[in-house]
N, C-alpha and C positions, 0 to 999 in steps of 0.2 A: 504494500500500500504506500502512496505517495506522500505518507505523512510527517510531519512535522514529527522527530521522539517524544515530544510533548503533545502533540495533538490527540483530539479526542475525536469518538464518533458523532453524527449530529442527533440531534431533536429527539422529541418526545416521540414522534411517530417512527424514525428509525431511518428517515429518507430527508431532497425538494426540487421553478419552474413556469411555464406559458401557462395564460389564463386564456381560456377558450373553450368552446363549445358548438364546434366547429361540427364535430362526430358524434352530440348529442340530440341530433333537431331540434325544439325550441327552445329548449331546457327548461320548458314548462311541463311533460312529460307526466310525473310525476304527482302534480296538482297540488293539496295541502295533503302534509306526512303528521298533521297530528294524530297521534299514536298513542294507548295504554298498550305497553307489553304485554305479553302475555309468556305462561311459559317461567322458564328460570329469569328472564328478563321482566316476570312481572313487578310492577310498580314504578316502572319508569315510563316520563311522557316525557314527548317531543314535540313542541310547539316549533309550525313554520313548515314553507313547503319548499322544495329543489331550489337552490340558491340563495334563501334566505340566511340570514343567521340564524341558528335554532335556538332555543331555549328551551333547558334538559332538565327536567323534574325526576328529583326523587326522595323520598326520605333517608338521610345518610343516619349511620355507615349501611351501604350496601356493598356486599359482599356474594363475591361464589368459589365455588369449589372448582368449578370447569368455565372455561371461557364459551359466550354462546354469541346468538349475533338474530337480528333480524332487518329483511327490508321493509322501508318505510315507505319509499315510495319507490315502485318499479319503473326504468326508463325503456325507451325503445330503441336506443344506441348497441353498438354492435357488442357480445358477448367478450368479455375480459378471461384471457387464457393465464395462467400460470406461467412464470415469466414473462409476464407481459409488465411493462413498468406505466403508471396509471397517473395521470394529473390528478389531485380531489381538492377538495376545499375540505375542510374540518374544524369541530371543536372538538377539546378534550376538558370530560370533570374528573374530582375526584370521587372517587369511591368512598373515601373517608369522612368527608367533608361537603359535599357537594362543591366544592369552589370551583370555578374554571381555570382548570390551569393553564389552558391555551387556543387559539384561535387562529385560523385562518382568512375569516370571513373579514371584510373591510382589510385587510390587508395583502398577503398574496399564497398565492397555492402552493403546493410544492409536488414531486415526483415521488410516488410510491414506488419500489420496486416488489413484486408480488415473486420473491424467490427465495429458497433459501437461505439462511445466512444475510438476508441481506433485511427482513422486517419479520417482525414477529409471527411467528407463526399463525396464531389468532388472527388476525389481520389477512395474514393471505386467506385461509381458508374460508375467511367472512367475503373476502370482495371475489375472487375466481371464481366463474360463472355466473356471475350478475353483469348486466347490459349496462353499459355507459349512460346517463341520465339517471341512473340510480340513489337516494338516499336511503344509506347503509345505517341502522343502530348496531355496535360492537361494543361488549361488557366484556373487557381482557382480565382475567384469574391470574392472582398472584402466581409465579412459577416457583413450585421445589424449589427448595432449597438444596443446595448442591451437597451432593453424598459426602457425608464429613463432618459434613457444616453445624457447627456449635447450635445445638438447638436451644440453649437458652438465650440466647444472643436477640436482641430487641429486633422486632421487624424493622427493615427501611419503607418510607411512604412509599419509594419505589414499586415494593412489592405488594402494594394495596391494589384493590380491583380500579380499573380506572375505565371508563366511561367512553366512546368515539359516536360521533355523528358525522358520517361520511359520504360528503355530492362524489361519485363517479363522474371526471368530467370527458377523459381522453387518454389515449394512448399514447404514450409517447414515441416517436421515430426508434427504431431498431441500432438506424447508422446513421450518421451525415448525411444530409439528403439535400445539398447547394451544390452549386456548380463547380466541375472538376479543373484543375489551377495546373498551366505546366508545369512540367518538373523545373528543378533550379541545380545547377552545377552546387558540390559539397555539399550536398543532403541526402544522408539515409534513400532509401528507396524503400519502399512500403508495399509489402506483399499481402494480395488479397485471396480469400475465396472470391467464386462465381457470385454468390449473394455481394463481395461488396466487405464484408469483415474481415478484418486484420488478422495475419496469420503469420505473421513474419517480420522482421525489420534488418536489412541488411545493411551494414556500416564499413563494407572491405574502400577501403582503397577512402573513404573518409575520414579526415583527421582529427581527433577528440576534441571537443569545443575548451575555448580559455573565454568565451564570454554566451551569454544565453542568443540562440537563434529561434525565431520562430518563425516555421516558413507553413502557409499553407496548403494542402494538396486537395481539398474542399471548399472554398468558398460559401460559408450559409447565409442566409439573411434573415433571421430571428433576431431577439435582445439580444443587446451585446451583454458580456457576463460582466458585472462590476466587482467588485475587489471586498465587496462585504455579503454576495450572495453564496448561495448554497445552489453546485451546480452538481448536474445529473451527464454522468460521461462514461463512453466506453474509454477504454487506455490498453495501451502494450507499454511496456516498458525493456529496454537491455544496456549490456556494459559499452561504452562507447568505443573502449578500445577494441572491444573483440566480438560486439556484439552479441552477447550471454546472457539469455532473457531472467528475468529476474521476478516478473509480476504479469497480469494480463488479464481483466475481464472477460475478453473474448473467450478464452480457455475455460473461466467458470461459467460463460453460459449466459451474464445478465448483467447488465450496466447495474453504477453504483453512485450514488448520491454522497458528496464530503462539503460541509461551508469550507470556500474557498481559503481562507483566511487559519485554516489548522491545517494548510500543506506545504509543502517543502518554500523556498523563497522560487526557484525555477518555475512553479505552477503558480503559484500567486503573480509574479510580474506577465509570464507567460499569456497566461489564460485572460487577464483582465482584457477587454476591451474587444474578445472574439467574438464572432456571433454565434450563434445557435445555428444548428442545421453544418458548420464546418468540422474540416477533421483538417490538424495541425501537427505539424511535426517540431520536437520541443527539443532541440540541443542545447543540456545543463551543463553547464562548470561545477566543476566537484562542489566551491563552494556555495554556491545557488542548491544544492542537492543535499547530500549529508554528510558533507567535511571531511573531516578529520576520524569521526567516530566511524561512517561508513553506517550501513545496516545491517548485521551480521546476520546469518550466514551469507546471505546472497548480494551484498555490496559493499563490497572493501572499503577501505579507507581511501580517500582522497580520488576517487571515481566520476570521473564525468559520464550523464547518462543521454540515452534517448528514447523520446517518448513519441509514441502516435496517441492522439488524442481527438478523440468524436465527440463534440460538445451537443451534446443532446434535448439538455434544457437548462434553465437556473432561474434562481427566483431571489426575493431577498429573502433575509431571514424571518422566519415568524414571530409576530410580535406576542410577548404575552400580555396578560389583563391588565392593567393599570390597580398600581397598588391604591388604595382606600385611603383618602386622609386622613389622618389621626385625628380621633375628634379631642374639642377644646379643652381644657381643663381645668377653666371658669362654668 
């Protein structure tokens, strides 16, 4: 992963990206999704219909043993597959508390990826095979505690059941999907499948970068990414001297969601200002990448790298709720 040693993974959701609803016909679909659950989900209501803000009743603490999920309101957009990475809007409550601890709506969407490893499992299984125009209710169950694990040791809020209201808005692009850019003398050569996905990165007879290059070999015309969003990208990554791959999306099978701003300085300066829909090739200088320290096992110390990079979507960060002013104490 291109991360910063310090860096952390994103969000509350686990993902983020373009607002649109392009692939849900009128995003009216849906109608009003006021809703009493029923079921393990009973006692929760959802005021508000397909792009609204919702407003998510329940009497806390609500709690379950198993994670469940239901739709609120069915849309007629095209069926969402497993690995398929999903634009949504969302709120999240707590379980504990009812508070909200976060929001999408008035602010911006972000990129689901519905795959392993890469969002909660609850989550995929709630949104894979439901139609885009969809509002999803999802009640995510504390997970196990890990085989070991000090059982008298205080829960984290973490691990409280937490609440999701989720528009299906769109699928997000697979790969780069702008227009294709001539090659440029000393740069990588980028080897593909038939579909179009990075399978390769060849560096012979290229000489290791002593300063960052970014050169295009896609051209997109989406947002461009700005330097405080959270973007949604496939990536290759190898050694610049000898080209020895070291990392790869394409290999696991599903782009992934990082805020720009917890990855190495090479991708932060790199990536700002691209558009969406381009794929970039990213020659780092060791120290743009990971110095000194390197990444062990798979990238030495003082390592210049190269990246191919599918910038797929981004979004800003989501905002949370505004804290409550203290009240007077006259």
């Amino acid at each position: 992963m291109p991360r910063t040693r310090s860096g952390v993974r994103a969000a509350a959701v686990g993902a983020a990206v373009v607002l649109g609803l392009a692939a849900c016909g009128d995003g009216e679909s849906g109608g009003d999704s006021s809703v009493a659950a029923t079921g393990s989900l009973e006692g929760i209501s959802v005021e508000g219909g397909f792009g609204e803000p919702p407003t998510i009743d329940f009497e806390a603490p609500f709690d379950l043993e198993e994670s469940d999920s239901q739709v609120l309101a069915e849309g007629d957009g095209e069926e969402v597959e497993a690995g398929d990475t999903v634009t949504i809007d969302y709120s999240i409550a707590s379980g504990t508390d009812g508070t909200e601890l976060e929001t999408s709506f008035g602010a911006t969407t972000i990129s689901l990826p519905l795959a392993e490893g890469q969002t909660t499992p609850a989550l995929i299984e709630a949104l894979v095979g439901q139609n885009l125009g969809s509002r999803v209710l999802v009640a995510v169950a504390p997970e196990a505690p890990p085989e070991g694990a000090d059982a008298s040791a205080a829960p984290q809020q973490a691990q409280d059941t937490i609440i999701f209201v989720i528009d299906m808005l769109e699928v997000v692009p697979e790969r780069a999907d702008g227009t294709p850019v001539d090659p440029v003398d000393g740069v990588p050569t980028v080897e593909t499948s038939e579909e179009g996905d990075v399978t390769g990165i060849t560096v012979e007879g290229i000489e290791p970068p002593t300063e960052l290059v970014v050169t295009p070999v896609i051209e997109g015309d989406g947002d461009e990414v700005q330097a405080t969003d959270t973007v949604t990208i496939h990536y290759s990554g190898v050694l610049a001297a000898d080209g020895t791959p070291f990392d790869s999306s394409w290999d696991r099978g599903a782009p992934t969601s990082f805020p720009l701003s917890n990855l190495i300085q090479g991708w932060q300066q790199g990536l700002t200002g691209v558009p969406v829909g381009s794929r970039v090739v990213l020659q780092v200088p060791a120290e743009l990448g990971y110095g000194e320290a390197g990444s062990p096992p798979t990238i030495p110390a003082d390592a210049p790298l190269v990246f191919v990079i599918d910038v797929l979507d981004t979004a800003a960060a989501p905002e949370a709720p505004a804290e409550p002013a203290p009240e007077s104490s006259e």
